[in-house]
N, C-alpha and C positions, 0 to 999 in steps of 0.2 A: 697254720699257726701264725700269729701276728709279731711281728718282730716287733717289741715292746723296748730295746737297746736305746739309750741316748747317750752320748758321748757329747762332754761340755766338759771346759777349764777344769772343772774341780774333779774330774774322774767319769767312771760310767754310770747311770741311773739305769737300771733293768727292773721291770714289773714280772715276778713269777709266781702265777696262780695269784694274783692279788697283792702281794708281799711286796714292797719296792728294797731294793739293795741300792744304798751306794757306796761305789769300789772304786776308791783312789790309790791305797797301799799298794806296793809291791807284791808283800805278801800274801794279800786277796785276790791280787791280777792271777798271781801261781797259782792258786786254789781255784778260781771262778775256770782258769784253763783246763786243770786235772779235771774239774767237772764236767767238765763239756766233752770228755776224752770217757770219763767213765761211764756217763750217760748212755753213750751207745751199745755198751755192751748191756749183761740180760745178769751180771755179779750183784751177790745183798751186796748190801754197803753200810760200815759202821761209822758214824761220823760223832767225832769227840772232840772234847773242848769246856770251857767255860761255862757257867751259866749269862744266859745273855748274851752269848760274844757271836752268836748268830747261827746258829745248826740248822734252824728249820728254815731258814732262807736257802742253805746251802742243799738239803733236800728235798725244798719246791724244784729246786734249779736243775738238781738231777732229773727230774720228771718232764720237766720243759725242754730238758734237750733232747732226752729219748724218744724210741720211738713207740713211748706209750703214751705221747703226751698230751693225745685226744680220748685216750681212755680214761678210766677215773681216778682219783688221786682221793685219797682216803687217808688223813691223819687220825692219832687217841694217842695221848698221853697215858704210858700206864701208867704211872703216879695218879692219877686222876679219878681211879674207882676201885672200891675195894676187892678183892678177890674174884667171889663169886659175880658179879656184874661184871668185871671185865673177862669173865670169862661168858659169858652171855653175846656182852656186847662185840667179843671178836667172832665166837664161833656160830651164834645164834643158837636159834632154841625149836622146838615144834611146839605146837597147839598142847597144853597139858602137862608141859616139862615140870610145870610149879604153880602154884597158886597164883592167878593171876594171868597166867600165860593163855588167852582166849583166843591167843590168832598164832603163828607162826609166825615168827620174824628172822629174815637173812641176816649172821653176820657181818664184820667189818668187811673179811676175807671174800666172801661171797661177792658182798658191793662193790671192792674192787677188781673181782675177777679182769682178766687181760690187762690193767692197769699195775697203781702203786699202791702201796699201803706203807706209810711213815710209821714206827712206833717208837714216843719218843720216852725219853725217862725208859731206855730197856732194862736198865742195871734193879731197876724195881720191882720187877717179874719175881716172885717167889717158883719153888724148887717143882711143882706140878704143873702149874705153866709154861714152865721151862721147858721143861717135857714135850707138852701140847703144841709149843712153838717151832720144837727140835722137828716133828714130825711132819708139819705143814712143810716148814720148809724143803725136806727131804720128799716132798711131793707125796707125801703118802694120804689118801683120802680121808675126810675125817664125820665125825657124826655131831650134827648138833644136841644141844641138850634136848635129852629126852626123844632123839631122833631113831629113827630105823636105818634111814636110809642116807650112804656116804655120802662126802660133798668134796668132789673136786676143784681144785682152782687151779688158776695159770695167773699167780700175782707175784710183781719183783716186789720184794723184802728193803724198806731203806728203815736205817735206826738211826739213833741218837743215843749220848748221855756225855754227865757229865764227870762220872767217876769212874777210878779207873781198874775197865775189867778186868783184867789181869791180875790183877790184886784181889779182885773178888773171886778170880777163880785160883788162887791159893788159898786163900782163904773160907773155900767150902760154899762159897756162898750163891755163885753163878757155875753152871754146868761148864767144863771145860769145850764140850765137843759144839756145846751149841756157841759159845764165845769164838771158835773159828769158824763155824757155818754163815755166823752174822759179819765178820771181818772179812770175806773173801776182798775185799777193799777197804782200806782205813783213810779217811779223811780228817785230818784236824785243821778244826777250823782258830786259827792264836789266837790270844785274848787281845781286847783292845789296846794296854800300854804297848804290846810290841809291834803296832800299826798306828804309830800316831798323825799319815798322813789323811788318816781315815778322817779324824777326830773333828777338822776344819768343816768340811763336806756334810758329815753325821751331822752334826749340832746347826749347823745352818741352816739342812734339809726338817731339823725338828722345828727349828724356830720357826720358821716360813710355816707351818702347818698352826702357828697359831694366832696366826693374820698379815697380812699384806702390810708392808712398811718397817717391819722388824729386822734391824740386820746384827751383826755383830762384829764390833773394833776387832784390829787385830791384838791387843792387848790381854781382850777376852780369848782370842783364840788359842794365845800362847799359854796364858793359866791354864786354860782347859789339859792342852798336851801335857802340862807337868804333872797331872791328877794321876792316878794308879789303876782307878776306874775299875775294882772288885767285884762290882756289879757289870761291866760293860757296856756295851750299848744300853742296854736296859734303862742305868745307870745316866749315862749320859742324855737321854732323853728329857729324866724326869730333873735333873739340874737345869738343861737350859729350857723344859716347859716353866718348871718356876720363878727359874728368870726372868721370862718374860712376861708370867701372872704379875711379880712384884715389880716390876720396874715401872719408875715413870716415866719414862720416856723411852723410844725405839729404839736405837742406837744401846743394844746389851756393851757394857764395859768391863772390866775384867773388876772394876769397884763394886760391880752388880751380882756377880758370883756369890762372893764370901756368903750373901745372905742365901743363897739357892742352898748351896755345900750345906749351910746352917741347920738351915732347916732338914735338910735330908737327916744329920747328925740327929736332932731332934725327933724327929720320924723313930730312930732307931733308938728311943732312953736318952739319949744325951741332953746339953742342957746349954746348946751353943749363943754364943753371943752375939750370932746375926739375927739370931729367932726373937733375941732380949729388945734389937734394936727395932724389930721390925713390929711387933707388939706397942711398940710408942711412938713410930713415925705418925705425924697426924693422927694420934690417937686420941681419942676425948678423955675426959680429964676422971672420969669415976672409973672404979675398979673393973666394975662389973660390966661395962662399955667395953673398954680395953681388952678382957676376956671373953666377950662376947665377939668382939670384932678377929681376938686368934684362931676361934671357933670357924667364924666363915671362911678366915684364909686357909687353916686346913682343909676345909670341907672341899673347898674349891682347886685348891691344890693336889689334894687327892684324888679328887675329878675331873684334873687335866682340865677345868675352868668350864666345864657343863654345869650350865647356872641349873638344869632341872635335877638333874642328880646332884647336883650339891644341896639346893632346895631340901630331897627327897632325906641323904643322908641327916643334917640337921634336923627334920620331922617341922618346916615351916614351907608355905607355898613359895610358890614360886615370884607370886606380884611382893612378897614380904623380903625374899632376898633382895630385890631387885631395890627395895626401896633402903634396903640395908646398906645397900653397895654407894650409893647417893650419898649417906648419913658418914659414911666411913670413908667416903673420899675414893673410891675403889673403881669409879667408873672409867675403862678406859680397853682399848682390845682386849675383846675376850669376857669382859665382864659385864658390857650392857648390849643390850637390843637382844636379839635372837643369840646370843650364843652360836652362831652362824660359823664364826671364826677360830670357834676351839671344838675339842674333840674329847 
């Protein structure tokens, strides 16, 4: 396994299974350590927190230090599929189980056999799955849909969520017995306000992804740390990507914000006064200009500044943005030539 670790001024940068973390908090040093501590052993692991504040980095990271970390690593949201599919897609199924079903196919568990299997969003498992999950764990063989024949595994169990079980299992809702079979270990990972030396680090490591020469005052940095950041990183990503979509020039300042914050507000029903400002910075003088021109900056905005997916989402080519971007003053990182520099 390749030691992926960089350690620089502003914290440590580690790549697991593709995921990059950067760890400068204190509070994330304690947590990245308990993880390197829990990894070795063969305990589920529940890992809670936040939405955004970063779970599945912290259960790549379990797997990267284990010693299963050349076996296969298998995430699914169960949020992600309805019932009957997600029970398909963990346990699989044989030739005939259902309409449709003309081949056999291995579940998740299967796929991951001697490895991990992440399952995140667990609190969203309804009350027969719960069941089907109690019993994997408890090593008991299990049959695919429409199967004869049992199916063993040898897979460590890592979870997620963002609500809190406990509560669900007073409340009827989560099996009590399966809520400590999944906890033999609890990790929380804190939300970002109570990590603000993260915040510097985070938002630099975003900006820099969306061209070379973009940096950030420290004035920007300090606004940022005052923010409450509900969403989290998540959060804090898609403020200072749009920072640097709207800004004219490199150099993000904390005068550059107000309009990212705006917009996010906007995003959400609101009806903020950076989005009012930003609607007529250089905007051409008819209505219907002007509205067309907030058109691309959401599209593009939403698209983290992919001129063909924004293209796409608009329903106009791609040589028609481009010449849009020219007509609206929009040319600059991120927005002309190949889109090479955003994501």
């Amino acid at each position: 396994m390749v030691d992926s670790t960089r350690t620089h001024t502003e914290g440590v940068s580690s790549v697991f299974l593709g995921m990059e973390a950067i760890i400068a908090s204190e509070p994330m040093r304690a947590l990245m350590e308990m993880v390197e501590r829990v990894a070795r052993s063969t305990a589920t692991v529940l890992i809670t927190g936040e939405s955004g504040s970063g779970k599945e980095v912290v259960a790549r990271a379990i797997h990267h230090h284990s010693m299963r970390a050349h076996k296969p690593w298998v995430d699914l949201s169960c949020a992600a599929l309805p019932e009957h599919l997600l029970e398909s897609e963990l346990f699989g199924y044989d030739k005939g189980a259902f309409s449709g079903a003309d081949s056999p196919k291995p579940g998740l568990f299967e796929l991951a056999h001697q490895g991990t299997i992440f399952l995140d969003e667990i609190g969203e498992l309804d009350a027969r799955m719960q069941v089907k999950l109690l019993r994997v764990l408890d090593a008991v063989p299990y049959y695919r849909l429409g199967g004869v024949k049992k199916v063993s595994v040898d897979v460590r169990v890592v979870t997620a969520t963002n609500q809190d079980l406990e509560a669900a299992v007073a409340a009827g809702r989560f099996r009590n017995d399966l809520y400590h079979r999944l906890s033999q270990i609890t990790l929380r990972v804190p939300p970002l306000r109570d990590r603000p030396a993260d915040i510097g680090p985070l938002a630099r490591h975003f900006l820099a992804l969306q061209g070379p020469g973009f940096y950030l005052a420290d004035d920007a940095v300090a606004q940022l740390k005052r923010q409450p950041w509900p969403g989290n990183i998540r959060e804090l990503r898609n403020v200072v990507t749009k920072a640097a979509v709207l800004s004219q020039r490199d150099e993000i300042r904390a005068s550059d914000l107000p309009l990212a914050l705006a917009a996010k507000q906007e995003d959400e029903g609101g009806r903020g006064e950076g989005l009012h400002r930003l609607a007529h910075m250089h905007a051409p003088s008819s209505s219907l200009d002007g509205m067309e021109r907030r058109m691309i900056l959401d599209a593009l905005v939403a698209t983290g500044g992919h001129q063909q997916k924004a293209a796409a989402r608009l329903g106009i080519s791609r040589r028609t943005l481009s010449r849009k971007l020219k007509t609206y003053q929009l040319e600059r990182a991120g927005f002309s030539g190949q889109g090479a520099a955003v994501r």
